[in-house]
C-alpha positions in Angstrom: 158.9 -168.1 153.2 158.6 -168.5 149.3 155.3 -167.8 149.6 155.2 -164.9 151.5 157.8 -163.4 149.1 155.9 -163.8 145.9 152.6 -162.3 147.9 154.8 -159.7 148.3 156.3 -159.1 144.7 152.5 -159.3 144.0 151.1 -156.8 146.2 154.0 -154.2 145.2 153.2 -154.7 141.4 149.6 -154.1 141.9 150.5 -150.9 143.8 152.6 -149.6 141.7 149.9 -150.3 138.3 147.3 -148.5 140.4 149.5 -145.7 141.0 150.6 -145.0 137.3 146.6 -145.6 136.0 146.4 -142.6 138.6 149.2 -140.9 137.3 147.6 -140.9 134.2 144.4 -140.1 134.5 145.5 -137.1 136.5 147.6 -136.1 132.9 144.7 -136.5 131.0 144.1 -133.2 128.3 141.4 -131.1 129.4 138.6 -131.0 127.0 139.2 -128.3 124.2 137.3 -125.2 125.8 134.0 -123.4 123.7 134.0 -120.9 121.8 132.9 -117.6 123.4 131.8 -114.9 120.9 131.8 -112.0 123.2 133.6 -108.9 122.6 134.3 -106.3 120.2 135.6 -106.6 116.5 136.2 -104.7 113.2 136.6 -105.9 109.7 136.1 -105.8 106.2 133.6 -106.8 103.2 133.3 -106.5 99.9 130.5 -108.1 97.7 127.3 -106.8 94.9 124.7 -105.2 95.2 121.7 -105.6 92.5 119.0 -102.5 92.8 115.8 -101.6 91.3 113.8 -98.7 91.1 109.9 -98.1 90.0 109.6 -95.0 88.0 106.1 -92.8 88.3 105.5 -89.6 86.1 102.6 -87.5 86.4 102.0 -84.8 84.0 99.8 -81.8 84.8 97.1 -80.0 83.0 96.4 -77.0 85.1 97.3 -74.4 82.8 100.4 -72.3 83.1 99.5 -68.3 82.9 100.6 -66.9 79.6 101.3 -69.8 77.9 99.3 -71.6 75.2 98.4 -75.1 76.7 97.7 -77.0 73.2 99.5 -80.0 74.6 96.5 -81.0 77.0 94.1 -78.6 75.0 90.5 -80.3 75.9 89.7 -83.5 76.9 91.0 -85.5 73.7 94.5 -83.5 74.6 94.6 -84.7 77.7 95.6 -88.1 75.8 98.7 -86.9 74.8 99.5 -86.4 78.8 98.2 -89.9 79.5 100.6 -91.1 76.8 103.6 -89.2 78.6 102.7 -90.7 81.9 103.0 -94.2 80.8 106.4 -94.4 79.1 107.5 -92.6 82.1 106.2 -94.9 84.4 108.1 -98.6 84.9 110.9 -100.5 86.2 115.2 -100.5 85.8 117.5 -102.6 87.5 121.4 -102.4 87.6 124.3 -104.2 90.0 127.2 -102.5 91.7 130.3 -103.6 93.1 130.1 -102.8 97.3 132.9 -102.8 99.9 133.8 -101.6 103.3 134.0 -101.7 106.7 132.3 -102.6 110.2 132.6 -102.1 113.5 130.4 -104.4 116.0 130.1 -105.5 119.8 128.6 -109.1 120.7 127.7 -110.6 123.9 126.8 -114.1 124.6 124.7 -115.9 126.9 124.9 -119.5 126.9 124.1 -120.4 123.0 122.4 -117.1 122.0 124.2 -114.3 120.6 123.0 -111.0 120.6 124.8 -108.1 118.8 124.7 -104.3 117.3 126.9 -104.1 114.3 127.7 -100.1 112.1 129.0 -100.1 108.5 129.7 -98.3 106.1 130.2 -99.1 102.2 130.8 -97.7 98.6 127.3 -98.6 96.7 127.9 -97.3 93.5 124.4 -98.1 92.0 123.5 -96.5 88.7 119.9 -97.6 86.9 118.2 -96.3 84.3 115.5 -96.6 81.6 114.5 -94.4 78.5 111.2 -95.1 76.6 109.9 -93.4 73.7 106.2 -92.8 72.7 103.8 -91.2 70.0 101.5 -88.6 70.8 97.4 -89.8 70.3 96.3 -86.4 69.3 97.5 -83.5 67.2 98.0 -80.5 68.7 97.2 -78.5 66.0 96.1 -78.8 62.4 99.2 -77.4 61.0 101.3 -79.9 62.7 101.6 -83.2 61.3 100.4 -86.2 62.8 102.8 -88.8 64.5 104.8 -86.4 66.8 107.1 -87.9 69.3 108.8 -88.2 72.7 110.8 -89.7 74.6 111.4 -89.7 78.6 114.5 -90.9 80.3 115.0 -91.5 84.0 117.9 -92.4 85.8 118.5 -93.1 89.9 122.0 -93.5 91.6 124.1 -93.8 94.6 127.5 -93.8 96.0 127.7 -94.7 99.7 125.8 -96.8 101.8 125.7 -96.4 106.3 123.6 -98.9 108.0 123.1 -99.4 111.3 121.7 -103.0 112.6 121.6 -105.2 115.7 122.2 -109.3 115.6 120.4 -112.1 117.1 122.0 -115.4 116.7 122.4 -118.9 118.0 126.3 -120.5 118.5 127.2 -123.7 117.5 130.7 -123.8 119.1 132.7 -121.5 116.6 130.0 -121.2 114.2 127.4 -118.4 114.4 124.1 -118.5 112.4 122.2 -114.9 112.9 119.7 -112.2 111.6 120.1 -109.0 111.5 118.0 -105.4 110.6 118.0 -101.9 111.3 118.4 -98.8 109.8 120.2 -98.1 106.3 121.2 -94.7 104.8 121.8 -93.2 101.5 121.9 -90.2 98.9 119.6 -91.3 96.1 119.8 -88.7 93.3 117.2 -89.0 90.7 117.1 -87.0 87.3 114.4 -87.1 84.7 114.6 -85.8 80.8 111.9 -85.1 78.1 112.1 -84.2 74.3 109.6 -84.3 71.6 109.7 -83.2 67.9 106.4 -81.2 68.2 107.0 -78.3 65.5 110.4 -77.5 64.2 113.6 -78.1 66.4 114.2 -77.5 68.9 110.9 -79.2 69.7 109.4 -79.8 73.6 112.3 -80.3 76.2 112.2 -80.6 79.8 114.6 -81.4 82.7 114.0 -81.9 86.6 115.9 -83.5 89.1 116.2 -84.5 92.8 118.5 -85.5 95.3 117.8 -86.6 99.2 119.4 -88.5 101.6 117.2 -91.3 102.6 117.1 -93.1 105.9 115.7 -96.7 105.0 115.6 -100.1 106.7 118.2 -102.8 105.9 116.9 -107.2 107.0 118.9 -110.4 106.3 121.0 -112.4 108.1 124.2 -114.5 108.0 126.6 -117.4 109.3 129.8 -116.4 111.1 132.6 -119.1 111.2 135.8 -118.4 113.8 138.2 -119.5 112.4 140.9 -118.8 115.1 140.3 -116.9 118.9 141.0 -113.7 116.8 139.4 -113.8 113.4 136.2 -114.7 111.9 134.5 -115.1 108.6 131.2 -114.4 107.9 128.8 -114.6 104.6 126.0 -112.2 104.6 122.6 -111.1 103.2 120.9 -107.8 103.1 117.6 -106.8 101.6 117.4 -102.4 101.5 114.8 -100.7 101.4 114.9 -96.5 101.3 111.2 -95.4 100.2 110.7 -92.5 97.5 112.3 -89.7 96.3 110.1 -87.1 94.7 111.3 -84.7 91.6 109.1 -81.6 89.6 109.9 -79.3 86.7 108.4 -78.0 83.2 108.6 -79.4 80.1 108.6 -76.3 77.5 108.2 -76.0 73.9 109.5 -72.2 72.8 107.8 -72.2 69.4 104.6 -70.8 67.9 101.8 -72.8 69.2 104.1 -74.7 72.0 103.3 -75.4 75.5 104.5 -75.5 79.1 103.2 -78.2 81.6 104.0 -79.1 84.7 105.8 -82.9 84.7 106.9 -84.8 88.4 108.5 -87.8 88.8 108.7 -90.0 92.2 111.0 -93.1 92.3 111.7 -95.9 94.7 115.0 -97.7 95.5 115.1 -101.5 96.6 118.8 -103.5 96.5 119.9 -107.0 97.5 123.0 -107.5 98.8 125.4 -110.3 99.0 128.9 -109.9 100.7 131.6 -111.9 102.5 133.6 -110.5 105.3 136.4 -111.0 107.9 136.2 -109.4 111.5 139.4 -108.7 114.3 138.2 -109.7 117.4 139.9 -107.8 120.6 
């Protein structure tokens, strides 16, 4: 009878530790769900942007009906147009502050991330160079030698648009992506000459031009979630917008002067680094 009562303390114990190592396994936490980086979102960036632009004048030695054309008179005047090309021909580089916002959509399938994304930004890019030069030939005989010049270009802009789609891999809550597409801008060029070729006010010249540009923007990024509803993301974008062309006259008023024709083309490339943070819905 002893015996048969401790079986069945026994028995009862065991039953009831099996049912509690149930009980508890049922409780268990779930495992914390992944990260799905579907949906829409808009944000805001701010970062710099460092440009450059590659200067090419061309001066022209057709002559210009009823003026005198000493400064390329003959082939050793030509010279002096040579000279005018190459000091307005070169490089200048500046950095700007950029900010803004974006607008995107993202859809997921399993790890891969693909995306379209719209900004828009202040780029308030200003470069510029100025170089000065001594005319090879004299014009005339009456003027004395060692004549100069100088020609000044500038290039800048003040908002940017680009429109780019995404392709990414997602590691959990952290994306890793590239991105390209199209970039848009107003470049404005402007180009200046002056040179003290006879008395003052000497050789001057002005011509401009101003186009909005549709370019291509590359780069890529890594996008960190930092809750459901917000994200971070550090980015990098290299621009691209071509040429933008410009013609005029340089003119000297005075006895014995000159008109020619001058054009300038210059390019625009930028690299831009920026942070942002996106609202997911």
């Amino acid at each position: 009878m002893k015996n048969r009562l401790l079986a069945s303390v026994a028995l009862s114990a065991l039953l009831a530790g099996s049912a509690v190592a149930a009980d508890m396994r049922v409780k268990a936490p779930p495992p914390a769900p992944v990260f799905n980086w579907t949906g829409f979102y808009v944000g805001l960036n701010a970062g710099g942007a460092w440009g450059r632009s590659d200067a090419e004048t061309t001066v022209s030695c057709a002559p210009v009906p009823g003026v005198l054309n000493y400064f390329c008179l003959g082939a050793l005047g030509a010279a002096n147009a040579s000279a005018v090309d190459a000091a307005g021909t070169g490089s200048m580089s500046g950095s700007a502050f950029i900010g803004g916002g974006q607008i995107g959509f993202n859809v997921q399938n399993g790890g891969a991330v693909f995306g379209v994304e719209v900004d828009a930004q202040s780029f308030n890019l200003r470069v510029s160079r100025q170089a000065r030069g001594t005319f090879p030939v004299d014009f005339l005989p009456a003027v004395p030698a060692g004549s100069t010049f100088s020609v000044t270009s500038s290039v800048n802009t003040d908002w940017l648009l680009t429109a780019r789609g995404r392709v990414g891999w997602a590691f959990d809550n952290v994306l890793a992506y590239a991105t390209g597409g199209l970039a848009v801008t107003t470049i404005r060029a402007s180009h200046t000459f002056a040179d003290n070729f006879t008395a003052p006010p000497g050789g001057t010249g002005a011509w401009n031009g101003s186009t909005t540009k549709v370019g291509y923007a590359v780069g890529g990024g890594v996008e960190w979630a930092a809750a459901r509803s917000w994200t971070v993301k550090i980015e990098y974008l290299y621009l691209n917008f071509g040429s933008v062309n410009a013609a005029g006259t340089i003119f000297n008023p005075n006895s014995g002067g000159y008109a020619q024709a001058i054009a300038t083309s210059v390019d625009l490339t930028a690299h831009v680094a920026r942070l942002g943070i996106n609202f997911r819905f």
